[in-house]
C-alpha positions as CSV (number, residue, x, y, z in Angstrom):
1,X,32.8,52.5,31.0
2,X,32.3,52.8,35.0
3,X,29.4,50.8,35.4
4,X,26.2,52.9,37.2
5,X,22.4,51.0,38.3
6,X,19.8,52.7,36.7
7,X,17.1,53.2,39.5
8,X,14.0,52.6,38.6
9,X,14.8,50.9,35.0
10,X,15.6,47.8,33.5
11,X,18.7,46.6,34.0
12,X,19.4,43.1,32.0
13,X,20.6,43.2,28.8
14,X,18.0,41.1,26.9
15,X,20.2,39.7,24.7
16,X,22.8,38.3,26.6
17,X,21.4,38.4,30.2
18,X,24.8,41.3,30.9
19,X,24.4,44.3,33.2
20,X,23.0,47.6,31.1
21,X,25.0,50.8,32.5
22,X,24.0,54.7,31.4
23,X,25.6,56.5,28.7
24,X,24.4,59.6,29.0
25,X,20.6,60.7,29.7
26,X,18.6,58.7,27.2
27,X,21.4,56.0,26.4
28,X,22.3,52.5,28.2
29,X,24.7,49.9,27.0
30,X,25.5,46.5,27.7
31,X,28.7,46.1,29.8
32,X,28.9,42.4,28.0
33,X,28.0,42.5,24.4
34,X,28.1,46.6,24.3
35,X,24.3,46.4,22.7
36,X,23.0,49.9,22.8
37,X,19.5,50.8,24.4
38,X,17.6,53.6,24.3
39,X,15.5,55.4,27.5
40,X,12.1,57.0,26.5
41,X,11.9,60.7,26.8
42,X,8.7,60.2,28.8
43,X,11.0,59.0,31.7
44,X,8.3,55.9,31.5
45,X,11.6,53.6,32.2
46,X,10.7,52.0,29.5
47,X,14.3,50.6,26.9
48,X,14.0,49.6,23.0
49,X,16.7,48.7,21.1
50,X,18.4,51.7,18.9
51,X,19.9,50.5,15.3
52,X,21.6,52.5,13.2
53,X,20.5,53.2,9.6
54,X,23.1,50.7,8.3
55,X,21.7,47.4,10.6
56,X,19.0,48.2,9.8
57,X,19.7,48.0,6.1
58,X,21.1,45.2,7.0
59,X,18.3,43.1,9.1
60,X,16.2,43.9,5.8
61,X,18.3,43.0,3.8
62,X,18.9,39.0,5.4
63,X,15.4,39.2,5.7
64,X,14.4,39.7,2.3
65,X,17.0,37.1,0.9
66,X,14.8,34.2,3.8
67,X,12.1,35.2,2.3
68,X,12.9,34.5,-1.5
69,X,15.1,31.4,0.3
70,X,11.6,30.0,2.0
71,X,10.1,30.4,-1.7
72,X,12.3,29.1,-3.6
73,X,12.8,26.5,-1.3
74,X,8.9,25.6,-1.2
75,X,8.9,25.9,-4.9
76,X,11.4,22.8,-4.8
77,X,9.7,21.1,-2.7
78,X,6.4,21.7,-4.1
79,X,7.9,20.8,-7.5
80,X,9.7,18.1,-6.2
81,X,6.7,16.0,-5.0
82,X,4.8,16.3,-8.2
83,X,8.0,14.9,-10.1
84,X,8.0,12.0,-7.8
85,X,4.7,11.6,-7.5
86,X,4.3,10.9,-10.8
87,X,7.7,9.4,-11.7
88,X,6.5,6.5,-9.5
89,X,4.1,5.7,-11.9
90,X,5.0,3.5,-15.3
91,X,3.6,4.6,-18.6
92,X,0.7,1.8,-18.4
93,X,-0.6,2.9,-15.2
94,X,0.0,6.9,-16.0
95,X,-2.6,6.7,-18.6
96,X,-5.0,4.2,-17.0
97,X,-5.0,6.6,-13.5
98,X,-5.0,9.8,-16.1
99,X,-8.2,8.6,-17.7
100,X,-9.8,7.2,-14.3
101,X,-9.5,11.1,-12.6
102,X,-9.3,13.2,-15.8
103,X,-6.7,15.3,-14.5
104,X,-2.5,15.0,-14.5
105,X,-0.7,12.2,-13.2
106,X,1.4,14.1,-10.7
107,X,-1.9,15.6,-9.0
108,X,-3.3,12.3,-8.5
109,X,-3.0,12.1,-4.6
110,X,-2.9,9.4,-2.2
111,X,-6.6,9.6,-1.2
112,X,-7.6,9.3,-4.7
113,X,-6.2,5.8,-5.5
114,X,-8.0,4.8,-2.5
115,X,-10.9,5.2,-3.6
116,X,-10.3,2.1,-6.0
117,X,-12.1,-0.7,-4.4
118,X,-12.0,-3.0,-7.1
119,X,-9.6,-3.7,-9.8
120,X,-8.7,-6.4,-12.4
121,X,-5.6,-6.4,-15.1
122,X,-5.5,-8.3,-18.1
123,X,-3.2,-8.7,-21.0
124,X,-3.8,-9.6,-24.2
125,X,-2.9,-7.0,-27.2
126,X,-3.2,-4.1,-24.8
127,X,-3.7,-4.3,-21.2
128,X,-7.3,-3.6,-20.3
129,X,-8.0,-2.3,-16.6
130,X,-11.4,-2.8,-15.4
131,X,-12.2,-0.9,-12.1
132,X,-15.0,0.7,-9.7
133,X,-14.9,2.7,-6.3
134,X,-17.4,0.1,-5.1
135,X,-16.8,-2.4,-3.2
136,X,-17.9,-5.9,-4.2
137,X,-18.9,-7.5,-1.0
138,X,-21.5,-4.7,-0.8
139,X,-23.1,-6.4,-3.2
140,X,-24.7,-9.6,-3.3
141,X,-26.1,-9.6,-7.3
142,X,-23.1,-10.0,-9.4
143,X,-24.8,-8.1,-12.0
144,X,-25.8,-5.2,-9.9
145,X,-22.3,-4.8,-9.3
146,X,-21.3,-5.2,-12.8
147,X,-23.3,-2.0,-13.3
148,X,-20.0,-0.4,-11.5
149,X,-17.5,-1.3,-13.0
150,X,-15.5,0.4,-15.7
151,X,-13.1,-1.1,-18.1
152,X,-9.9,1.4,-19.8
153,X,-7.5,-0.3,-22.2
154,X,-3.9,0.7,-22.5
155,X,-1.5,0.1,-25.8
156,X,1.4,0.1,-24.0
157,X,4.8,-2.8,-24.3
158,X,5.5,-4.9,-22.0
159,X,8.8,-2.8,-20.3
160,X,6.5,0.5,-19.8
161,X,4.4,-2.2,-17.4
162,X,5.2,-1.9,-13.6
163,X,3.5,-5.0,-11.8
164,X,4.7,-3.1,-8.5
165,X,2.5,0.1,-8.9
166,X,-0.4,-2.4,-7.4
167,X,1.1,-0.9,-3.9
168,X,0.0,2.3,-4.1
169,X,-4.1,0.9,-3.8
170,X,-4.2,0.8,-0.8
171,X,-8.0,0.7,-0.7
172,X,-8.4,-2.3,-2.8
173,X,-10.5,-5.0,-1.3
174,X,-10.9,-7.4,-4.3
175,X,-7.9,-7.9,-6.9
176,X,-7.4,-9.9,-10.2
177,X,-4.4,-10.4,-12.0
178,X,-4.3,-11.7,-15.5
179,X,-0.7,-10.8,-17.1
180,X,2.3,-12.2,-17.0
181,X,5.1,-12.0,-14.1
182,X,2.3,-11.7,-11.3
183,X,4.7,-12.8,-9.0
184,X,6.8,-9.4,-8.9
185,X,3.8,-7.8,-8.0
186,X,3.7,-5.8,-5.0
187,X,1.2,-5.6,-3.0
188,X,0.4,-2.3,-0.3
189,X,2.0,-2.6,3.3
190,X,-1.2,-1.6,4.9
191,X,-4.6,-2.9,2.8
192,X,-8.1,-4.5,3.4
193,X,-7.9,-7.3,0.5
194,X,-10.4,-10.1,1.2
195,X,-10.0,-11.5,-2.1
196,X,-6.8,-12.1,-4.7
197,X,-6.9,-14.2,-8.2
198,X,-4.0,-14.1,-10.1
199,X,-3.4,-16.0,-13.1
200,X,-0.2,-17.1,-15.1
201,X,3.4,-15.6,-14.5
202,X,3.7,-18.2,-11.3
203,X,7.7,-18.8,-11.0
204,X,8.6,-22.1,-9.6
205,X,10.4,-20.7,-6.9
206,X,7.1,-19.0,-5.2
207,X,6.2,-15.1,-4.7
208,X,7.1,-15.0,-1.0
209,X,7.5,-11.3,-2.1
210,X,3.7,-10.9,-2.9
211,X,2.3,-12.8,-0.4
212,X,3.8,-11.9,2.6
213,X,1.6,-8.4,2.4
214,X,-1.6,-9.9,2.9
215,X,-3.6,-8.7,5.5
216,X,-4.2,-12.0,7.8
217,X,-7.3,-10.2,9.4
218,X,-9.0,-9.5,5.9
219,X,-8.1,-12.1,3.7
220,X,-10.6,-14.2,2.6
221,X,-10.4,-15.9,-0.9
222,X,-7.5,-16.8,-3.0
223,X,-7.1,-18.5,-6.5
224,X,-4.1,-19.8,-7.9
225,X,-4.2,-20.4,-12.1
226,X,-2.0,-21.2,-14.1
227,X,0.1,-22.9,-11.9
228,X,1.5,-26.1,-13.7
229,X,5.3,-24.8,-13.6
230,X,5.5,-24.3,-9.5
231,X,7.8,-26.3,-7.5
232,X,7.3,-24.7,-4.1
233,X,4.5,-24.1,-2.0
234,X,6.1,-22.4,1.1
235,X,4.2,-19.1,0.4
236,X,1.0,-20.9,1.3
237,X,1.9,-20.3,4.6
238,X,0.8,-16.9,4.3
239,X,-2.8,-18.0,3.0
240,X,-3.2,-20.0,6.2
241,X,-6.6,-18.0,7.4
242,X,-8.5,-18.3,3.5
243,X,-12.1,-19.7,3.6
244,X,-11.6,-20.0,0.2
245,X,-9.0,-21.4,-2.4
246,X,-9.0,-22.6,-5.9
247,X,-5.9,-24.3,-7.6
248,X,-5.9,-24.7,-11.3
249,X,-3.3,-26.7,-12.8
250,X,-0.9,-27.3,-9.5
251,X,0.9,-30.7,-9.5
252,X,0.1,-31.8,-5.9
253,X,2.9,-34.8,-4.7
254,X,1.1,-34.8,-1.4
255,X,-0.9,-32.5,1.1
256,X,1.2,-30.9,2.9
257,X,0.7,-27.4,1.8
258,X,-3.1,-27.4,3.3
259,X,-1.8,-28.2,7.1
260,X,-2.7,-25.6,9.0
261,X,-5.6,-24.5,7.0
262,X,-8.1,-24.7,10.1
263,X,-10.2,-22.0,9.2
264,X,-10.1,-23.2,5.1
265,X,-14.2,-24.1,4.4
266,X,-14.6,-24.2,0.1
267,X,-11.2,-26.0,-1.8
268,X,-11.5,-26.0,-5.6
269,X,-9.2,-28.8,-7.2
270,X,-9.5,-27.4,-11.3
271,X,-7.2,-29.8,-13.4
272,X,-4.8,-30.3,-10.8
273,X,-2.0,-33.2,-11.1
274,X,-1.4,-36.4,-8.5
275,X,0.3,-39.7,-9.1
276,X,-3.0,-42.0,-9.5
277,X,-1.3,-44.2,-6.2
278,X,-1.0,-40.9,-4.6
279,X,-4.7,-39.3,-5.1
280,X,-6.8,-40.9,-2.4
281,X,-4.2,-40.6,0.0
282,X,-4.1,-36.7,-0.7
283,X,-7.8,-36.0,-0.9
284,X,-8.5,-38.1,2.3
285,X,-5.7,-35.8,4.4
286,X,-7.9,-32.7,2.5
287,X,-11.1,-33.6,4.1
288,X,-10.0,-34.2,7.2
289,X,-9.9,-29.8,8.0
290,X,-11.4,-29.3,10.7
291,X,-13.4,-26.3,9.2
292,X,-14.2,-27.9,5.2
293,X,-17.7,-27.7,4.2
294,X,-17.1,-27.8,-0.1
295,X,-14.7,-29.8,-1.8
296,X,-14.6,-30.2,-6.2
297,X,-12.1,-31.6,-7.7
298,X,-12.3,-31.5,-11.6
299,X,-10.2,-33.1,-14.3
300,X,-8.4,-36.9,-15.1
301,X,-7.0,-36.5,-11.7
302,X,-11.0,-36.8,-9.8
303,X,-11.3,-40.5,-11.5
304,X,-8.1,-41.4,-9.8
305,X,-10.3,-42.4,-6.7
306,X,-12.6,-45.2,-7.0
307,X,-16.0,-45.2,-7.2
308,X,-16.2,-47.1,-3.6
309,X,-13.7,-44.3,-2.1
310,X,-15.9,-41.9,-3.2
311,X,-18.8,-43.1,-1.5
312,X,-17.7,-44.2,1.7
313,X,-16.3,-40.5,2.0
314,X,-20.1,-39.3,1.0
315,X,-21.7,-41.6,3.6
316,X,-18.4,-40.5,6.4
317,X,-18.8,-36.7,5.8
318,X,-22.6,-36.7,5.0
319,X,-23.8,-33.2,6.1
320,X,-20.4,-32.0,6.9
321,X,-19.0,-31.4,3.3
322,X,-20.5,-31.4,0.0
323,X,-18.5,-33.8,-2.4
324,X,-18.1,-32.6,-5.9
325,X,-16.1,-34.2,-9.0
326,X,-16.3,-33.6,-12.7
């Protein structure tokens, strides 16, 4: 088709930028990708697009099938999440968090398990959770904050028990663990824990795997029970900034695992284990942080050191550090 300007009237093809040429009176058509336009009868100059019957079937037709695509698709999705959401979840915990918000598993959102400030597991026939969405160190009376808490027990075996489920609390500021296997807990990437007890379930090799999530800025207090079978101390290095720590049971062959501890003020010795030729030597390294204000040490091990050691340290760090020994 001979090529004409239309005075007056658009002239680019809005679909592919081409030149538009007349027709006849009221049509124009793109030299490049031939779509057809249509000029108003009001000679405004104004051009729409003219579809036939059939495209236009058509364009309704691919529309309606994006539509039921997009729903479909969000259905997926939507179902999707709540599957995972509550897959993540072993059977122990999916009835403890079902109880806690009274509603299904997979509806339990991320903003809820936040709200957990405090939590504590134990295991003995069934594993009894005891919780609150208060926070303990907004409390100073231990029994005001007793009022808070809530305790639900679970009958449930030991392989529909998930110790890495703990990572999903993320608002957990104080934590107690009293099962077995502690040391595949897990704790969350991001939290605001100031204080973790854990008892029993201590491999010998460590839990460099649990440890290595605490929050250096937050921690505060940490006890160790239990821990007669460990061989290796290296994850103390994580626990470096605790004002607090309690040992029960460790078998200490020197000091080692307390260098660095400058900011360490209260160290509780319960039943530990030293080589009586060793003990002095150990507890003298101890009390020589920089930041110590309470020492106890409790158990055959405390009578290891003379009653002449003992004193000269009382009269050396008189009004410095309290000196305690059962």
């Amino acid at each position: 088709m001979k090529q004409k300007k239309i005075k007056g009237r658009q002239t680019i093809c809005a679909s592919c930028g081409g030149q538009l040429a007349e027709k006849d009176a009221y049509t124009c058509v793109c030299t490049s990708c031939g779509r057809s336009y249509y000029i108003s009868a009001d000679r405004a100059h104004k051009i729409s697009v003219r579809l036939s019957a059939g495209k236009m079937i058509l364009i309704c037709s691919l529309a309606a099938i994006a539509v039921t695509g997009a729903a479909v698709a969000g259905y997926q999705y939507y179902t999707g999440r709540l599957v995972q959401s509550a897959s993540r979840f072993c059977v122990a915990f999916r009835d403890f968090l079902m109880e806690v918000y009274e509603k299904p598993v997979a509806e339990i959102q991320e903003e809820d398990l936040r709200k957990i400030k405090y939590l504590k597991i134990e295991k003995d026939k069934e594993y009894m959770f005891t919780y609150s969405f208060e926070d303990y160190y907004d409390y100073r009376d231990e029994d005001a904050f007793g009022q808070t808490l809530r305790t639900i027990s679970v009958d449930a075996p030991r392989d529909d028990f998930s110790p890495t489920n703990i990572q999903y609390f993320t608002g957990l500021t104080k934590l107690e663990l009293y099962t077995d296997v502690w040391e595949n807990y897990v704790l969350p990437e991001e939290n605001q824990l100031r204080s973790i007890y854990c008892l029993d379930g201590l491999s010998k090799y460590g839990t460099p795997q649990f440890f290595t999530r605490v929050n250096p800025d937050t921690l505060e207090e940490v006890a160790i029970m239990e821990a007669g079978e460990l061989k290796d101390f290296s994850f103390m290095e994580d626990l470096k900034g605790v004002h607090t720590c309690l040992l029960h049971k460790a078998v200490l062959k020197n000091g080692e695992m307390f260098e660095g501890f400058d900011d360490l003020e209260r160290l509780i010795l319960y039943q530990v284990e030293m080589d009586e030729e060793d003990a002095a030597v150990i507890v003298e390294g101890i009390l020589s942080l920089p930041s110590l204000e309470y020492f106890h040490i409790e158990g055959k091990t405390a009578w290891y050191i003379t009653e002449e050691q003992w004193e000269k340290w009382r009269e050396l760090y008189d009004g410095k550090i309290v000196l305690s020994r059962d």
